[in-house]
N, C-alpha and C positions, 0 to 999 in steps of 0.2 A: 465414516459411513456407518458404523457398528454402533455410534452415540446414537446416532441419528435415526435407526432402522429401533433405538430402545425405547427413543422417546416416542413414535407411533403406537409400539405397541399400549405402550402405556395408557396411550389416549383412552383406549376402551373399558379401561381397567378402574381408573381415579375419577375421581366427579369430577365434572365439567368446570367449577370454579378453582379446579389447581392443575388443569391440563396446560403441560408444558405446550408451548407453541412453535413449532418451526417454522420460518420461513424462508424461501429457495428464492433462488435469483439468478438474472443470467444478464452479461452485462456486454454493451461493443462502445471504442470509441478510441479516441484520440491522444497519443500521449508522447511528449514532447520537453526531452531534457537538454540542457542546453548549461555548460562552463564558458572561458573564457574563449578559446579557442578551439569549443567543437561543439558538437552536436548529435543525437538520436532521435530520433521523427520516425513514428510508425505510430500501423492500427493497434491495437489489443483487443483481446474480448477475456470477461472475467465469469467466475463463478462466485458465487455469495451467497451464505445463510447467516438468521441472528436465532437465535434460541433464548426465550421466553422461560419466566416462572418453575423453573426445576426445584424440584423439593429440597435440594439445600442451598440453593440461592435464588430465593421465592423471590428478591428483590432487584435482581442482577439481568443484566442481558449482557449475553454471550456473541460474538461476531465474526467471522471470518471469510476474508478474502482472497482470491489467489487470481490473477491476473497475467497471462500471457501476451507476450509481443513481439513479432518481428519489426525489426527496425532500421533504416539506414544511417550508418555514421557516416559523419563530415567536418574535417578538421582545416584548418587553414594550415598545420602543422606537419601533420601525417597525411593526407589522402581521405580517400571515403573508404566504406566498406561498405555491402550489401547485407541483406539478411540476417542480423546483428539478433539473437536470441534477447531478449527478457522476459526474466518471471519475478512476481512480486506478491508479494503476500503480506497480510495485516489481520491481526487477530488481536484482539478488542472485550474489555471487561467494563463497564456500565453500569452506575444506579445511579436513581434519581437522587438528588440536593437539593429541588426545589420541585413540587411540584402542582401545576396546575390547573389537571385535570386525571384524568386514568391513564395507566401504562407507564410509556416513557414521556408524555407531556411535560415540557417543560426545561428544568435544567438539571442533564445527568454530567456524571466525571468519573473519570476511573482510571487503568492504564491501559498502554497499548503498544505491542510489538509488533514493528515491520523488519520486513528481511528482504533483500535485493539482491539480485544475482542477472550480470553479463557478461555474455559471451563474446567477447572478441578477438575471439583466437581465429585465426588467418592472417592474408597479406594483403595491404590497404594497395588503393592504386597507384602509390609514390613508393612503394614497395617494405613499409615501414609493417613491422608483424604485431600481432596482438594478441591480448592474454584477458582470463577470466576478472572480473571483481565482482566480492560479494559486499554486502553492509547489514547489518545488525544494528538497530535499533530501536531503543527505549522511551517511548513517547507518554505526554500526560495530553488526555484529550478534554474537550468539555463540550457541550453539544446541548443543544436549543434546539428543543422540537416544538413547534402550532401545533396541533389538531391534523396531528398525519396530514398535513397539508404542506409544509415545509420542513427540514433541517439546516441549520449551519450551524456546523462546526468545525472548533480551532485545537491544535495542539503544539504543544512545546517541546522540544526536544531536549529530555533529556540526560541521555547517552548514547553516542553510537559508536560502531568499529568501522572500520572497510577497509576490508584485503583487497591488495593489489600482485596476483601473481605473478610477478616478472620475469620470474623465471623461464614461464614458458612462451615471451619473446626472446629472452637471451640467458643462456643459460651462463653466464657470469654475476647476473643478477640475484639476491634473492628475493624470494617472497617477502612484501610488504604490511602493517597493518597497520592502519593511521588512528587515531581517535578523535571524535566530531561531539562538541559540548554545545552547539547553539546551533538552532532553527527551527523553524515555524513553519506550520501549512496551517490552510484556513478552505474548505471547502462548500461550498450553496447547492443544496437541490430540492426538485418539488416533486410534487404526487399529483399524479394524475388518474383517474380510476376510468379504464377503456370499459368498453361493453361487454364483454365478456367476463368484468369479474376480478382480471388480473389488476395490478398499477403498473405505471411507467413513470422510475424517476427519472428526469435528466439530473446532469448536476456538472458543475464546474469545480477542479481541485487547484489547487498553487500551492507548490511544498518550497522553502528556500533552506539551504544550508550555507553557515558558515565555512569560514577556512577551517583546517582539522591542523590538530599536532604535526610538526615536521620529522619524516624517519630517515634515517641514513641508509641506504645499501650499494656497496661499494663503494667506488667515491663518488658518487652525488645522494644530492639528500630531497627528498619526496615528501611534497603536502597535499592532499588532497582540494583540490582548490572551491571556490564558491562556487554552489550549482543554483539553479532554478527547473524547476518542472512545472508541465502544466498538462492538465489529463482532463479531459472534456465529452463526456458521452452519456449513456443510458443504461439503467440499470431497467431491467422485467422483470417486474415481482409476481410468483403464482403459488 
C-alpha cells in the first residue's frame, strides 16, 4: 500500500509522459482443483493491480494478485470437509519482446512467483483429520496482448516446493516438502469497456502439475500427485 499511495503522489509531480500508471482491480469467480482422488470446489474473489512505467523500470510491468477462497473437499478416500480456506497469490515481472503497437501490445515475458496455501486442518466426515499445505513456485510466463481487447497467456513451471504438514494430522508424522519440476497453465480473457469508464475482463485459467519428487516420513513415502485446476471468473478494472 505504501508503493502504491508513492506512486500517486508522484503523479502530480513528473510530466504526464513518465506518470507511473496504477491500475486496481477486484475480481469473483470459480475455482476448482481437482487430484486423483479428491477434490476442492468453491467461489473466490480476488484483488489485483499492474503498475506501469516507474522510473527505473520505464519498460517493465509490475503485477500482483492475491485471491481468497472457501472451499469444499471431497475425496473418495477420506470424506469431505466443508469450509476448506485458500489463498493464493501471483506476482508477475513483464516487458515487452515483441512489439506491436503502445504499452504492453504484443509479446511480453518475464518471471513469475506463485504461492498457495490450504487449510485443511479438521475432521473429514469418514473421520480421517487434516493439515495445512503450502507451495512456492517459480514460473516463466509469456503473454500476447491485441489492443487491450484480448490477453492469452501461458507459463512454464519452473520450480516449485509444497509442504505437507503432517504432522498436524498425526503427530508421528513429520512435516513434508516435495519438489515439482514440470507444469503448465495457459489462461484467455477479454476487455470489455462498461459505461461508466471502468472494463470488465472475464477470463478462463487451466494450470496442470506434474508428479513431484517422492519423500519418506516415517515408514511410508509421500509424492505429491498430478493436479489440474481450473478458475473461471471476472476480473473490474477502475
Amino acid at each position: 500500500m505504501v508503493t502504491c499511495s508513492s506512486a500517486f503522489a508522484n503523479d502530480n509531480m513528473a510530466p504526464s509522459n513518465a506518470e507511473p500508471k496504477v491500475q486496481w482491480g477486484m475480481s469473483m469467480g470459480l475455482n476448482r482443483y481437482t487430484e486423483q482422488k479428491m477434490q476442492l470446489l468453491g467461489t473466490e474473489i480476488g484483488a489485483h493491480v499492474r503498475l506501469k512505467r516507474l522510473e527505473m523500470l520505464p519498460n517493465w510491468q509490475l503485477e500482483a494478485d492475491v485471491m481468497l477462497g472457501r472451499q469444499k473437499y471431497t475425496s473418495t478416500a477420506t470424506g469431505d470437509l466443508n469450509g476448506v480456506l485458500n489463498v493464493e497469490t501471483r506476482w508477475r515481472a513483464l516487458t515487452p519482446v515483441y512489439s506491436t503497437g503502445s504499452g504492453q501490445e504484443g509479446l511480453s515475458a518475464g518471471l513469475g512467483l506463485h504461492t498457495l496455501w490450504n487449510d485443511l486442518r479438521g475432521t473429514t466426515t469418514t473421520g480421517h483429520a487434516g493439515y495445512e499445505r503450502q507451495a512456492t513456485q517459480l514460473w516463466l510466463p509469456v503473454r500476447w496482448t491485441s489492443a487491450e481487447a484480448w490477453e492469452l497467456e501461458g507459463g512454464l513451471l519452473l520450480r516449485g516446493t509444497h509442504t505437507s504438514r503432517l504432522s498436524q494430522a498425526n503427530n508421528g508424522n513429520a512435516d513434508i516438502r516435495n519438489t515439482q519440476k514440470s507444469g503448465a497453465y495457459v489462461q484467455a480473457s477479454t476487455s470489455l469497456k462498461l459505461d461508466d469508464g471502468t472494463r470488465l475482463l472475464p477470463f478462463v485459467r487451466f494450470t496442470s502439475l506434474g508428479d513431484s519428487d517422492t519423500v519418506r516420513s516415517g515408514a511410508q513415502y509421500w509424492v505429491e500427485p498430478h493436479s489440474q485446476r481450473w478458475q473461471i471468473g471476472a476480473v473490474l478494472n477502475f
